[in-house]
VOBA-1610 file (N, C-alpha, C; in pm, whole numbers, padded with zeros to 5 digits, always signed):
BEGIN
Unk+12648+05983+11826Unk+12715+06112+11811Unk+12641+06209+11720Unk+12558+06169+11610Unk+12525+06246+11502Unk+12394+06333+11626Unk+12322+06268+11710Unk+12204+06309+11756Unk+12220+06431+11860Unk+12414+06396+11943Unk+12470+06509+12006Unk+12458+06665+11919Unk+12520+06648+11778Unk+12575+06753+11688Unk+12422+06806+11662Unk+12332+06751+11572Unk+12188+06782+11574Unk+12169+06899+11650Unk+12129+06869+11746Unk+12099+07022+11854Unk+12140+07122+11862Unk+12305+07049+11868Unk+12400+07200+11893Unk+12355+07313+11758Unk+12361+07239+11642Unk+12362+07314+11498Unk+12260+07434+11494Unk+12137+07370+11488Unk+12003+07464+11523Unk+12030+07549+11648Unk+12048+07562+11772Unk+12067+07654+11835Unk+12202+07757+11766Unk+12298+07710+11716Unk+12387+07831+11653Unk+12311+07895+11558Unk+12255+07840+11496Unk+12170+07916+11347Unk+12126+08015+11435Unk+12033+07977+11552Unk+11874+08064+11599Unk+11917+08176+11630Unk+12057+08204+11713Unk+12112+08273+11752Unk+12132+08413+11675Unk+12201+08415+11542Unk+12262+08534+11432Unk+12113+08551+11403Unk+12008+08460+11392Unk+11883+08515+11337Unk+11842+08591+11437Unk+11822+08564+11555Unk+11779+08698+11665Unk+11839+08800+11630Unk+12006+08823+11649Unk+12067+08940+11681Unk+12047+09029+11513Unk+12032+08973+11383Unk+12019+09036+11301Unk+11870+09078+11296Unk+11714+09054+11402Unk+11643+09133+11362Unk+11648+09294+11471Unk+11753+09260+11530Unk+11783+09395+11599Unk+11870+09488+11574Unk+11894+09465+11438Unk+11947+09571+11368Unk+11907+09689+11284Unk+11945+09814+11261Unk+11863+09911+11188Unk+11739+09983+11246Unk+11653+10036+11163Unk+11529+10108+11237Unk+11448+10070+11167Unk+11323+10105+11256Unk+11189+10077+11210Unk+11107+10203+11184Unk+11024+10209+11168Unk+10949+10327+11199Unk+10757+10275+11244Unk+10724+10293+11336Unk+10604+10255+11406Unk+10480+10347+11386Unk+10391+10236+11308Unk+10225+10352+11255Unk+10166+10360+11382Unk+10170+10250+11401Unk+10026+10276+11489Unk+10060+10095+11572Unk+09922+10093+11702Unk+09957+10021+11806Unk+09817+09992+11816Unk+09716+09897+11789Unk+09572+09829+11786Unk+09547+09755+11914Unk+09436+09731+11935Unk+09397+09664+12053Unk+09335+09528+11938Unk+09251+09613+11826Unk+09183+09535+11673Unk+09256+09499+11603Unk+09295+09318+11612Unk+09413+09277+11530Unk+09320+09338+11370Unk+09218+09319+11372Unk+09142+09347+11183Unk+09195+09512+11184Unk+09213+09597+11266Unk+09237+09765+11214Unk+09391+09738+11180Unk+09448+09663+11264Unk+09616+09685+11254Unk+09655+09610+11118Unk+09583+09519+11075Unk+09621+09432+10937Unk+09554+09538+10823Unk+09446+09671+10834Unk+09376+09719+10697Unk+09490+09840+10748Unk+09547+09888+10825Unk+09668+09979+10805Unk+09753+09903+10777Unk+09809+09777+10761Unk+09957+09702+10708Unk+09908+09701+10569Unk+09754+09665+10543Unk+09756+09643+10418Unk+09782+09786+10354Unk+09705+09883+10394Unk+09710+10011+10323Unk+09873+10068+10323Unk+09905+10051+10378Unk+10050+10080+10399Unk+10093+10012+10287Unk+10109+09866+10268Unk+10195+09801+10182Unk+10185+09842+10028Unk+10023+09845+10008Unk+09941+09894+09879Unk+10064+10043+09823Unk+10083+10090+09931Unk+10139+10246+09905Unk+10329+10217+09877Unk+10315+10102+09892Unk+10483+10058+09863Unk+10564+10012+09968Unk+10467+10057+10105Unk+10599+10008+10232Unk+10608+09849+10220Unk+10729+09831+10299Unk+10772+09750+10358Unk+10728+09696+10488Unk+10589+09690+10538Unk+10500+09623+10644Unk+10491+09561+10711Unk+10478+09526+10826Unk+10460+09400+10923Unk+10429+09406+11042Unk+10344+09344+11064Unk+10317+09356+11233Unk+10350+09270+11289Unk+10357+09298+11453Unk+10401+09225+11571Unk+10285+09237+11707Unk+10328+09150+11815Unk+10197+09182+11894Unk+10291+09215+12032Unk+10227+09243+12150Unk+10316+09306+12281Unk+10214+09324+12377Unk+10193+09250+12512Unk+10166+09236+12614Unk+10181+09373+12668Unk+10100+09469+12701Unk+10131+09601+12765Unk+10014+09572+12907Unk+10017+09682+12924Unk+09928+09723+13100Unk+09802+09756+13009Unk+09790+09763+12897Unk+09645+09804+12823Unk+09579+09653+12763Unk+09680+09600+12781Unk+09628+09414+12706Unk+09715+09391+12612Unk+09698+09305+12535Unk+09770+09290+12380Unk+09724+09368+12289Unk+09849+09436+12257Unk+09861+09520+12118Unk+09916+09506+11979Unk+09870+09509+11846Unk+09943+09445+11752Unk+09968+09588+11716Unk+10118+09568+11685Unk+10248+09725+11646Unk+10214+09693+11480Unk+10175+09799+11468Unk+10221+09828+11298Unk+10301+09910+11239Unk+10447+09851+11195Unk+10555+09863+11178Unk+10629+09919+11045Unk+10689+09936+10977Unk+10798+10004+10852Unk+10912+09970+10876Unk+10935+09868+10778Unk+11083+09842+10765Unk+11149+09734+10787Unk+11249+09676+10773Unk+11375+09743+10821Unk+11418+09884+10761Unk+11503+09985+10805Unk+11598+10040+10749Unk+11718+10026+10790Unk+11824+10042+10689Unk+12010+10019+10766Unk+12015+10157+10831Unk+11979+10276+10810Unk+12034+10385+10847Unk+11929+10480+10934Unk+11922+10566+11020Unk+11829+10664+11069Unk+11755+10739+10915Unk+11837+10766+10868Unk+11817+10871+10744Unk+11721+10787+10643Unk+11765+10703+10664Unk+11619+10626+10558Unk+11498+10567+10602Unk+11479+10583+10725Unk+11381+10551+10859Unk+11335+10656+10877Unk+11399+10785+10862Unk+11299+10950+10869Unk+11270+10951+10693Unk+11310+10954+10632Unk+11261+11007+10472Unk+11118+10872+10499Unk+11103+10767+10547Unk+11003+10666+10510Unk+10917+10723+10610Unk+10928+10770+10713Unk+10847+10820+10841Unk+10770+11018+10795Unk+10810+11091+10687Unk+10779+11147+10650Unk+10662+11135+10559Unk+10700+11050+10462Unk+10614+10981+10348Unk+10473+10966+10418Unk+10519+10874+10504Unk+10428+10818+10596Unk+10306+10914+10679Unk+10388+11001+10721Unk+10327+11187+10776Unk+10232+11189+10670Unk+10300+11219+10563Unk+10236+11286+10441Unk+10075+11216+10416Unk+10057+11118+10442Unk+09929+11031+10411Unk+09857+11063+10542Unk+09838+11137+10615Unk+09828+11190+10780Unk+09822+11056+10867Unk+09889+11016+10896Unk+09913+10878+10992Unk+10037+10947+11071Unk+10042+10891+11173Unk+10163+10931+11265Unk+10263+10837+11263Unk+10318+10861+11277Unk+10526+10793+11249Unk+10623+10864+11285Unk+10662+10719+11442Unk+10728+10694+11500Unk+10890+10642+11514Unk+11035+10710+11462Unk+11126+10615+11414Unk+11178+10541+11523Unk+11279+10429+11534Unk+11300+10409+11672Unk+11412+10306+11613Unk+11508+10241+11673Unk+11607+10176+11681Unk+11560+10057+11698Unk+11569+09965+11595Unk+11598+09783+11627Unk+11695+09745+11724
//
C-alpha cells in the first residue's frame, strides 16, 4: 500500500507547481538563437538588479533561449520594470504568465 500512495503524492505536488508558474507577468528582453548572448544579457540584466531567467522554445526559426524579468503579481509592476529596462535601450516586452 505505501508504494500505491508514493506516486499519487508527487503528482499532486507537480501539479500547484505548474499552475503557480503561470501566474503574474513577465516582461521579455530579448529571444537568442546564441544560448552565450542570451546568458551575457541575463547576466547584465541581473548585475542591474533584475530578477532574470531564461527559458528555451522550439519556434519555425529553431531553438530560442527567451530572456525574461520577473515574476511580477501585477501589470503595473511589469510596466514600471519594462521601462527601467527601456531606459538601458533594450526592448521590453510585458506579457501575462
Amino acid at each position: 500500500p505505501p508504494a500505491t500512495a508514493a506516486p499519487a503524492t508527487p503528482a499532486a505536488v507537480a501539479k500547484p507547481a505548474a499552475d503557480t508558474g503561470k501566474t503574474g507577468f513577465a516582461v521579455q528582453v530579448g529571444a537568442f538563437s546564441s544560448t552565450a548572448d542570451a546568458n551575457a544579457l541575463r547576466d547584465k540584466l541581473r548585475a542591474a538588479g533584475f530578477n532574470t531567467f531564461t527559458d528555451t522554445v522550439t519556434t519555425d526559426k529553431g531553438v530560442l533561449t527567451r530572456v525574461r524579468v520577473g515574476p511580477y503579481m501585477s501589470k503595473a509592476l511589469a510596466d514600471a520594470a519594462a521601462e527601467k529596462i527601456k531606459g538601458m535601450k533594450l526592448e521590453a516586452v510585458v506579457f501575462q504568465r
